[in-house]
Phi, psi and omega in degrees: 000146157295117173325168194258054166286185181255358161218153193233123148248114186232156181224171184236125204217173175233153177246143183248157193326162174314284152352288192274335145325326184270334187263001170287298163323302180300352182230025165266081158199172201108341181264074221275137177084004170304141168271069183297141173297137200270142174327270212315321186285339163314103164168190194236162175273106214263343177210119182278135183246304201104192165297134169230123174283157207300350174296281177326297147342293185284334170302308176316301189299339150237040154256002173265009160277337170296000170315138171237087118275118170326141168317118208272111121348123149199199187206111186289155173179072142127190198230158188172161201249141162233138194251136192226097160078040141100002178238142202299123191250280183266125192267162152211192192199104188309137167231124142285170010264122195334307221290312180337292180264021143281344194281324164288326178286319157348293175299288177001293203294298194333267199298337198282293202295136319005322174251003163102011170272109196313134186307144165273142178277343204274136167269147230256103191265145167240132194229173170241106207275131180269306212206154166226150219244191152189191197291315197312340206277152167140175341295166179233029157262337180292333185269309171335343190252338181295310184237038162307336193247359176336091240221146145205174179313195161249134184206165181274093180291134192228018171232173151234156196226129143288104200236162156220160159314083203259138166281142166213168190319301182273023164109166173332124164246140200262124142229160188275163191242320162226171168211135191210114199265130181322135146140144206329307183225172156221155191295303193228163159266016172270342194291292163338342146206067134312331155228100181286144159248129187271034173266125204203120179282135183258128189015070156301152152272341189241142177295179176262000000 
């Protein structure tokens, strides 16, 4: 369950397996003044909520227990950048096959709007954020060009995860709050957060 804070900031991500998380990490350097991300912070986002009060909260964390969904197939494949006002903001890592985990962020958008959350308007790429840049950082084409073919097997996200957001010194810290585990059927919804953590962050400032 969620602590009785008077506000929560949360999002709903996928994490991805160790493995791939490890071949990620070997290819985060390169970049002078980059912030790169630590293995916790890895994963991709399938929906950003924002601040919420805590009523509300608990209402998000059971209406994603009615999720129904398969384990998402995906793959990494290849890097890329997103730019803020024409200058390099953020490094990532592509993930396929779109169309797959755009349809769980679909079911996601589903259960949210049960509770009064608005659909997002941003159309929904799905990616794994590496590094967030700022003007000093750069250059940034030798590593794009380095890790353009950037590749991996194929794996399984097999949770979707409800997190929140702690701002701390050394950038955003993620802990998880529930877990609702990925597969064709489930007996109840309780089985989906069977593992809660009661740890809840107090007012972050920053998405993940």
């Amino acid at each position: 369950m969620l602590a009785d804070m008077s506000t929560h900031r949360l999002f709903v991500a996928l994490r991805p397996p160790k493995p791939i998380r490890a071949l990620l990490l070997r290819a985060m350097h390169g970049i002078a003044g980059a912030r790169w991300q630590d293995d916790d912070q890895l994963h991709l986002t399938l929906r950003f909520i924002g601040e919420v009060d805590h009523h509300r909260a608990e209402d998000i964390a059971a209406a994603l227990g009615a999720l129904h969904a398969p384990a998402a197939a995906a793959r990494i494949a290849g890097v890329s950048l997103f730019e803020r006002h024409g200058r390099p903001h953020m490094i990532w890592a592509r993930v396929t096959p779109e169309d797959a985990l755009a349809a769980l962020h679909r079911r996601v958008e589903q259960c949210l709007a049960r509770v009064g959350i608005a659909p997002e308007t941003r159309t929904f790429l799905p990616h794994i954020t590496l590094a967030r840049l700022n003007r000093a950082s750069g250059p940034v084409a030798p590593f794009l060009a380095l890790n353009g073919d950037l590749a991996s097997g194929p794996f399984s996200f097999d949770h979707v995860i409800l997190y929140e957001s702690e701002l701390g010194h050394g950038g955003s810290r993620y802990h998880p709050v529930a877990r609702y585990p990925l597969v064709e059927q489930r007996a109840t919804s309780a089985d989906a957060t069977a593992a809660t953590s009661s740890h809840v962050a107090a007012k972050p400032s920053s998405p993940p």
